[in-house]
MIBA-443168 format. One line per field, with one value per residue (C-alpha): residue number from 1; residue in one letter; z, y, x. Coordinates in nm, 2 decimals. Each point is the difference from the previous one (the first is absolute). Layout:
BEGIN
pos [NUM;...] $
code [A;...] $
c3 [Z;...] $
c2 [Y;...] $
c1 [X;...] $
//
This chain:
BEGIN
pos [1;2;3;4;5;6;7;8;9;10;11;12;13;14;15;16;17;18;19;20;21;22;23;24;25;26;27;28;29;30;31;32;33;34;35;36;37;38;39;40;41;42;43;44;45;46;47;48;49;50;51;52;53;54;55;56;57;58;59;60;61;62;63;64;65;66;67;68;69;70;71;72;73;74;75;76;77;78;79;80;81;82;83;84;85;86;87;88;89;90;91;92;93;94;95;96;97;98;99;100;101;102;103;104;105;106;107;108;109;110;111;112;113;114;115;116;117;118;119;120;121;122;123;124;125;126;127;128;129;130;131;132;133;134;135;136;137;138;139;140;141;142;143;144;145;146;147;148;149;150;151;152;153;154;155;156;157;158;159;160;161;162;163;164;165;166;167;168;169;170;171;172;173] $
code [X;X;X;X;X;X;X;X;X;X;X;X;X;X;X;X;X;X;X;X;X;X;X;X;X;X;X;X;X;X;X;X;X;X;X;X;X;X;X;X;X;X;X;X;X;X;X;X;X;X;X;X;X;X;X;X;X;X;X;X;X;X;X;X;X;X;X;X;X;X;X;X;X;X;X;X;X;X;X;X;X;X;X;X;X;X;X;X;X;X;X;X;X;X;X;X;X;X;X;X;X;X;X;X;X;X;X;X;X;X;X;X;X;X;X;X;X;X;X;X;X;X;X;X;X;X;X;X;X;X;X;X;X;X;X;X;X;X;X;X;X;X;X;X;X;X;X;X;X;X;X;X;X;X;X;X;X;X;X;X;X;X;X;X;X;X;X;X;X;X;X;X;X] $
c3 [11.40;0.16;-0.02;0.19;0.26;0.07;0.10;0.22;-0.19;0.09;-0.31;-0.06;-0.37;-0.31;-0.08;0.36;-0.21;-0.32;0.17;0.22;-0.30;-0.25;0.30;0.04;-0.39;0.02;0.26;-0.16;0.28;-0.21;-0.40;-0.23;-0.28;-0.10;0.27;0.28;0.19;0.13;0.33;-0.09;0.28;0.07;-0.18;0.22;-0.05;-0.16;0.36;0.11;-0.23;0.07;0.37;-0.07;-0.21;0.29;0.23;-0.26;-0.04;0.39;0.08;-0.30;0.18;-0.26;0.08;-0.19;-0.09;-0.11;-0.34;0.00;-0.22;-0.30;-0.16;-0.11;0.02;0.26;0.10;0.21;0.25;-0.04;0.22;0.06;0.08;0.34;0.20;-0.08;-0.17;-0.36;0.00;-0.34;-0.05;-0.09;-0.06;-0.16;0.00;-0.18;0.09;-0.31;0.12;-0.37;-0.25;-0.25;0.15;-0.18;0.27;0.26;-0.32;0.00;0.38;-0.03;-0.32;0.18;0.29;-0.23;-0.17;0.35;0.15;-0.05;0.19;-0.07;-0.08;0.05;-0.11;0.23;-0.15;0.02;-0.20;-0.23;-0.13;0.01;-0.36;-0.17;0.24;-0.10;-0.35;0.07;0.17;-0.25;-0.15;0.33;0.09;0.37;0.09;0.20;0.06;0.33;0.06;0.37;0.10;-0.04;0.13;0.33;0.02;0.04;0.27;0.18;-0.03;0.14;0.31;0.00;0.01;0.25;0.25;-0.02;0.00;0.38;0.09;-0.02;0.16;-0.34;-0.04;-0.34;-0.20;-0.06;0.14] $
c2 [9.97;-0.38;-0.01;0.31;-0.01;-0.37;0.14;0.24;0.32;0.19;0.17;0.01;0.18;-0.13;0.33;0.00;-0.29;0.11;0.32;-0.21;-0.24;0.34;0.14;-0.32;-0.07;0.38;-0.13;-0.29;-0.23;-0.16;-0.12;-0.05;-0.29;-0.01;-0.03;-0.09;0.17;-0.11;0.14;0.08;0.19;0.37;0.03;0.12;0.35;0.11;0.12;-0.37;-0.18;0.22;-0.08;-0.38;0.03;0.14;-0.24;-0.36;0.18;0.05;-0.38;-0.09;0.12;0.29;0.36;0.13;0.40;0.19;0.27;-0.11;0.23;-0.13;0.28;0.26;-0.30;-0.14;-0.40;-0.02;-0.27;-0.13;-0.31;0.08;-0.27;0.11;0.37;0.08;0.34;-0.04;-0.36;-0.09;-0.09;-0.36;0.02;0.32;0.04;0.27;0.00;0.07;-0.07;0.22;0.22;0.00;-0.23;0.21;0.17;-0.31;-0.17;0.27;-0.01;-0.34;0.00;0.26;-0.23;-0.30;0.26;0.00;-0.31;-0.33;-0.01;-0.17;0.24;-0.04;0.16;-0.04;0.06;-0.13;-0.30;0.23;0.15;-0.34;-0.05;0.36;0.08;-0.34;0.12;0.31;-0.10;-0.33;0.17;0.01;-0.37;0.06;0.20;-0.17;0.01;-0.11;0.02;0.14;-0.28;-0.26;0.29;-0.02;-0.39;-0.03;0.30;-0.23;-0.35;0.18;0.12;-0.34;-0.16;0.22;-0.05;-0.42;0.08;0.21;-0.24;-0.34;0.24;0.00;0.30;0.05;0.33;0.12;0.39] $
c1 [4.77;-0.07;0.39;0.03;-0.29;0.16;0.33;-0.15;-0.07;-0.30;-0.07;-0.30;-0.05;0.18;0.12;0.22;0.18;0.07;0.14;0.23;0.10;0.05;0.28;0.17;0.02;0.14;0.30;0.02;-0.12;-0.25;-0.01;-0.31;-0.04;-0.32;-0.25;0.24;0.24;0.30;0.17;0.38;0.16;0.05;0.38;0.25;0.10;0.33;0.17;-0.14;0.18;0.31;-0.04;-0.06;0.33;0.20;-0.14;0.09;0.34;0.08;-0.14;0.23;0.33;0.02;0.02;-0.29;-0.03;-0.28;-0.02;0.39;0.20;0.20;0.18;-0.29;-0.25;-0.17;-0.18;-0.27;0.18;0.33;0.14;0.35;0.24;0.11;0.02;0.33;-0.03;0.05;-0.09;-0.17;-0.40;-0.03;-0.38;-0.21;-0.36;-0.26;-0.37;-0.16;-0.38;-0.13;0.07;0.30;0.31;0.27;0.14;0.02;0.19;0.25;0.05;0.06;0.25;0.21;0.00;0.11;0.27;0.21;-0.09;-0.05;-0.34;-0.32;-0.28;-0.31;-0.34;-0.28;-0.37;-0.38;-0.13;-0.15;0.33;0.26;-0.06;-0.02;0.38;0.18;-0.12;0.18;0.32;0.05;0.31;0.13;0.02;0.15;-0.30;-0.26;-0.36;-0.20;-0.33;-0.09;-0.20;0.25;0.24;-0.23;-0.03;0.37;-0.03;-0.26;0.18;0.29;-0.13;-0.10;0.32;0.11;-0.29;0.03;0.40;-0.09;-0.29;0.31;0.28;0.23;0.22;0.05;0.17;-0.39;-0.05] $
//
């Protein structure tokens, strides 16, 4: 409560925190050990992720496409190499933020069955270890957690803004 009045809160009751903390342990936002708690981030929604996606694949040179069709399956974003209709995906990405990764292992197998792309299975922290359990027979499958998924996002639009700021034109979107 110190902690809290210190930053500014005005509660005033104990119970005004423990409902706060209980909602953002619900989201996510904040983790218990023990006595402490540890802020952690609201986690980006699935359609989030998907938009980030787009955007890294864009600023990449890619053509990226949303729930893109591969025979009767379908990836949540795919980076084509180039516009050209019929052009082939290069990288493929499932979201798989919970629950069982089966069907985002499919997608991607039947992407690897006409391409030669690299696939890629996006996920929390929480669920790295129990989906590279799962996809370990499949050794070209890959696993990225969202947060480092975000960081290259961020160094990115990085780049590009000191790339601007010294006037260097570079193949970046």
């Amino acid at each position: 409560m110190r902690e809290l009045r210190r930053r500014g809160a005005r509660w005033r009751k104990m119970h005004q925190v423990r409902i706060r903390l209980r909602y953002l342990m619900l989201l996510g936002a904040v983790e218990r050990k023990g006595l402490r708690y540890r802020w952690v981030g609201i986690p980006p929604s699935h359609e989030e992720l998907k938009d980030m996606l787009m955007s890294l694949g864009k600023k990449l040179g890619y053509a990226p496409r949303r729930e893109f069709h591969v025979n009767e399956f379908r990836v949540d974003v795919a980076w084509l190499r180039s516009e050209i209709p019929g052009a082939s995906a290069e990288y493929v990405f499932e979201v798989q933020l919970g629950g069982d990764p089966k069907s985002a292992i499919l997608n991607l197998q039947e992407c690897l069955k006409r391409w030669r792309v690299k696939p890629f299975i996006v996920t929390s922290p929480d669920q790295v270890s129990r989906i590279k359990k799962a996809i370990q027979p499949w050794g070209e499958i890959r696993v990225i957690d969202y947060r480092k998924l975000e960081e290259i996002h961020e160094k990115l639009d990085s780049l590009q803004n000191l790339l601007k700021e010294e006037d260097l034109a570079f193949n970046l979107q």
